[in-house]
C-alpha positions in Angstrom: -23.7 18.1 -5.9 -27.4 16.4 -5.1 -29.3 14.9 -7.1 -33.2 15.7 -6.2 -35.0 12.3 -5.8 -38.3 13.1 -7.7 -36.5 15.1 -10.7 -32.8 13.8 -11.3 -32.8 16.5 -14.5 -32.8 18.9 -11.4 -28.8 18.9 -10.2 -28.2 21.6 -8.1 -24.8 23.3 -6.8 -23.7 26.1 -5.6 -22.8 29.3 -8.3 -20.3 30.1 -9.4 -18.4 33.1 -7.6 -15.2 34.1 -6.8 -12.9 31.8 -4.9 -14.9 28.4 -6.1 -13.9 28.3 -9.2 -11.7 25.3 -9.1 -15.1 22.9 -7.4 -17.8 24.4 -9.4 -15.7 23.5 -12.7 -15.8 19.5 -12.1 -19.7 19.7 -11.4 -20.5 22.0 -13.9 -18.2 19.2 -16.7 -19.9 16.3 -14.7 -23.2 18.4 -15.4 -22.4 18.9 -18.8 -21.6 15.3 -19.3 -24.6 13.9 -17.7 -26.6 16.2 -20.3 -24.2 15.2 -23.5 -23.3 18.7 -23.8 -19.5 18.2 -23.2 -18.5 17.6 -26.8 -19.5 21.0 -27.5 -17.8 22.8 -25.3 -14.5 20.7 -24.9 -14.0 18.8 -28.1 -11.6 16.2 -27.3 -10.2 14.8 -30.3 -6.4 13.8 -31.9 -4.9 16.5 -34.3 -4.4 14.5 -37.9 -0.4 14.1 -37.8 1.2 16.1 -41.0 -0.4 19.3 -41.1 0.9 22.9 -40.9 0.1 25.8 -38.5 -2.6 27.1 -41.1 -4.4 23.7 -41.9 -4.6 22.9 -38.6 -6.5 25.9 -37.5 -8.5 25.8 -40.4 -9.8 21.5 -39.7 -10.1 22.5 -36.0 -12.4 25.5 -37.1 -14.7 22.6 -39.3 -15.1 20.7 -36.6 -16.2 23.9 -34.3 -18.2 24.5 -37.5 -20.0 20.9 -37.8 -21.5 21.5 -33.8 -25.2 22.2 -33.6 -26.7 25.2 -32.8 -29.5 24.1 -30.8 -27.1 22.1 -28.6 -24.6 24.8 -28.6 -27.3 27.1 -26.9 -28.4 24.8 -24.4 -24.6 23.7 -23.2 -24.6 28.0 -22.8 -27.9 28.0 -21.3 -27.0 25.6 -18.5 -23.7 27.5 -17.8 -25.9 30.7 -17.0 -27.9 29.4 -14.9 -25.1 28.2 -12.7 -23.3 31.3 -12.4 -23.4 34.8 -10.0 -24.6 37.5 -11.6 -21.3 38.8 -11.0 -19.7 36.0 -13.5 -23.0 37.0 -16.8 -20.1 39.3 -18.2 -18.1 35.9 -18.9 -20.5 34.5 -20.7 -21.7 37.2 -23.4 -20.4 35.1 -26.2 -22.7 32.6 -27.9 -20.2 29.8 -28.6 -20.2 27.6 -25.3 -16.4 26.8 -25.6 -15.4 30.6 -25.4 -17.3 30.8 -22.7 -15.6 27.6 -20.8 -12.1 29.3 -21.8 -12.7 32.4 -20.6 -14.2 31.7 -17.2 -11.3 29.4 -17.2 -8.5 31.8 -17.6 -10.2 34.3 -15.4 -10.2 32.5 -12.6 -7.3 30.6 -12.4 -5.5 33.9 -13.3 -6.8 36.2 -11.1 -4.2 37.8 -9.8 -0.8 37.4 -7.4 -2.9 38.4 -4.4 -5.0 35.5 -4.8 -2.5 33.3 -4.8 -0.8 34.2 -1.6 -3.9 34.2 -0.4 -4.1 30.6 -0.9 -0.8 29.9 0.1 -1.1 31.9 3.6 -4.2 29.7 3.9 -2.4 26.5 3.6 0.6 26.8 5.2 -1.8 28.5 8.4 -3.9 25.7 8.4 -4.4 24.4 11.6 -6.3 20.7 12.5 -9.2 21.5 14.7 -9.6 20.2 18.3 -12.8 18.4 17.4 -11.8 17.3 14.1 -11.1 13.6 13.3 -8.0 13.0 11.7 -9.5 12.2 8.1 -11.3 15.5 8.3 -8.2 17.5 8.6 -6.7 15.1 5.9 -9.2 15.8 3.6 -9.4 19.5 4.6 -5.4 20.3 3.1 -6.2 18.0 0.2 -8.7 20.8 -0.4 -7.0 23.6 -0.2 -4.1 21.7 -2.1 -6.8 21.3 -5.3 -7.7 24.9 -4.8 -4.2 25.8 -5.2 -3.3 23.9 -8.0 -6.3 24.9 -9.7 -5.1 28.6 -9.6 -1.9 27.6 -11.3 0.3 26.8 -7.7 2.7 23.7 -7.9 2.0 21.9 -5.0 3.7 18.6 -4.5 3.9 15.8 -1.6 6.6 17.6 0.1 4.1 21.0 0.4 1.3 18.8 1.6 3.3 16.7 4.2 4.1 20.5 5.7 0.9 21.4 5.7 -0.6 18.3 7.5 2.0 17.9 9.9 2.8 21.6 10.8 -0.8 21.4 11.6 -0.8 19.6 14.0 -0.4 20.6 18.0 2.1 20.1 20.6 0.6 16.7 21.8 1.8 15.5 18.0 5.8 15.8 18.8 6.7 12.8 19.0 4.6 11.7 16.5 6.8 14.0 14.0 10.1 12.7 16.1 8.9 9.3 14.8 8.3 10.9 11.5 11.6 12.7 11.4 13.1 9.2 11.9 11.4 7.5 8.9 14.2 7.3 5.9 13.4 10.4 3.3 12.6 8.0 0.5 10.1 6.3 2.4 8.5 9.6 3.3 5.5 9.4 1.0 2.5 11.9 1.7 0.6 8.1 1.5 3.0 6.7 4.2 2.5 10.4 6.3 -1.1 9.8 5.5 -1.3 6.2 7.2 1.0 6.9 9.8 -1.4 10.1 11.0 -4.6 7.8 10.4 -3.0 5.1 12.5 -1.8 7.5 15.3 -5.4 8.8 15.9 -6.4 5.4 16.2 -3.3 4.6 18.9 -4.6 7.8 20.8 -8.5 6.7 20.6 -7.5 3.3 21.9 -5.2 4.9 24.8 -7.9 7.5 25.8 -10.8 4.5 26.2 -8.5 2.5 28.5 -7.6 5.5 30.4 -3.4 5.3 29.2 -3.3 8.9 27.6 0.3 10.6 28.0 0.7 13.4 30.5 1.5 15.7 27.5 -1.5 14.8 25.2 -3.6 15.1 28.2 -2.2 18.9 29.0 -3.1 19.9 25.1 -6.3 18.3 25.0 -7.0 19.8 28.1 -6.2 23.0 26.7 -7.9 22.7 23.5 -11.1 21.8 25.8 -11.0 25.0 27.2 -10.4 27.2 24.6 -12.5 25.5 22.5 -10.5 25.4 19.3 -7.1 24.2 19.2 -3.7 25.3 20.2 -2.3 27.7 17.8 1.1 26.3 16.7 4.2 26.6 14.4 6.1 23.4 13.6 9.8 23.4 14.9 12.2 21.2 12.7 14.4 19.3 15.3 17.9 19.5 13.7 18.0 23.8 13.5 15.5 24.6 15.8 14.2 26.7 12.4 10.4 26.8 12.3 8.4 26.2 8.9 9.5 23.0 8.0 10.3 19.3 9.7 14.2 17.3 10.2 12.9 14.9 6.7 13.3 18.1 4.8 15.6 20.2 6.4 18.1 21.6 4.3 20.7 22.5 7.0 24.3 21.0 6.8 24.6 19.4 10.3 27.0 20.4 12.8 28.9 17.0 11.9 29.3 18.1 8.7 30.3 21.5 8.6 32.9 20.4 11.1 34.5 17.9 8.8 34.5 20.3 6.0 36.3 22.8 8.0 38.9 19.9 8.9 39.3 18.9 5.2 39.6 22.3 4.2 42.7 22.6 6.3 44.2 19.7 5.6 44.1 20.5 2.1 45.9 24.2 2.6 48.8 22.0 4.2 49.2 19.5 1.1 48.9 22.4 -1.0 52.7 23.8 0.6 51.1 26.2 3.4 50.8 26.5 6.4 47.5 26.1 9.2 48.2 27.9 12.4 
């Protein structure tokens, strides 16, 4: 959103259309805020405690009957005006608050296409060869809003995937050091540091000259092709892609071995016999 410097009445921001639902929502409340318009078309007050079904529809419908009309109208008026032409059929009512809940539902409803959509978008996401390490941060936190704004849980686990399986070949032993960290230290702000602290190791290693052979090879490559090397994130306990060791859900090897073994022993205790 920018404000212009000879007219700050004059905020301007992209439309709304299909797919920016989720950012054009926060600017058109901050909008509506900045304008004291909000109240009108979000009132946010406490239910009185004690009431039935019936009286407390009919004291939320006196306080939707106590707005004004004039300001009403203009909290509609500036929602209008920041929509597509393609979005007008979302606004035919004259009460600004159906209006909010209906472009509301809409769009973070749309449909199980979308969704995926979204989901194949985050989980494909992959950290350019030019971009800094806070750009690519800030990118997945992004796409994370956009999904949770369409009604997708996405927690720290989904994000730490997303930033990490990101991230090309040069990165392993980055995500070997990763893999190493204890899982209840693994915080998407402790993945967050670590990644903004590892840039900072390769900047300072590629200014005196002390890049690895192996980060050399992939930047090399991603000079050439310039993009970045298309990857798919390898977890290093069962070779699986899709995920890394922190959250792999495979028994080790270890494991199912001394199962096996107890199992046995257990058959014999039990009067039988293991041959």
């Amino acid at each position: 959103m920018s404000d212009h410097a000879d007219d700050p009445s004059r905020t301007s921001f992209p439309l709304l259309v299909e797919g920016n639902y989720a950012e054009w929502a926060i600017r058109m409340e901050a909008e509506l805020i900045r304008k004291k318009l909000w109240d009108v078309v979000v009132m946010e007050v406490d239910t009185p405690e004690g009431l039935s079904v019936t009286e407390t529809a009919d004291w939320w419908q006196k306080l939707l009957d106590k707005r004004a009309k004039s300001r009403m109208a203009e909290a509609r008026a500036e929602m209008v005006r920041r929509v597509s032409g393609g979005q007008l059929v979302h606004l035919v009512s004259r009460d600004p608050a159906i209006c909010w809940e209906t472009l509301a539902e809409v769009h973070r409803t749309h449909g199980f296409a979308t969704r995926l959509a979204l989901r194949r978008q985050f989980y494909r996401a992959m950290k350019g060869g030019g971009e800094t390490m806070q750009a690519w941060i800030s990118r997945v936190k992004e796409m994370a809003f956009r999904l949770k704004y369409a009604g997708v849980t996405v927690d720290d686990e989904d994000q730490i995937l997303a930033l990490t399986m990101g991230l090309d070949d040069s990165y392993d032993s980055f995500i070997i050091s990763l893999d190493a960290t204890p899982t209840a230290q693994l915080t998407l702000s402790h993945v967050i540091t670590r990644m903004l602290n590892e840039e900072v190791r390769r900047n300072d290693a590629a200014g005196s000259g002390s890049v690895g052979k192996d980060e050399a090879l992939v930047a090399a490559a991603v000079r050439v092709g310039g993009g970045h090397v298309v990857t798919s994130r390898k977890c290093f306990r069962c070779g699986e892609e899709g995920h890394i060791r922190a959250f792999c859900k495979a028994v080790p090897k270890k494991q199912e071995e001394d199962k096996a073994v107890a199992a046995s022993l257990a058959v014999v205790s039990d009067g039988g016999f293991a041959f």
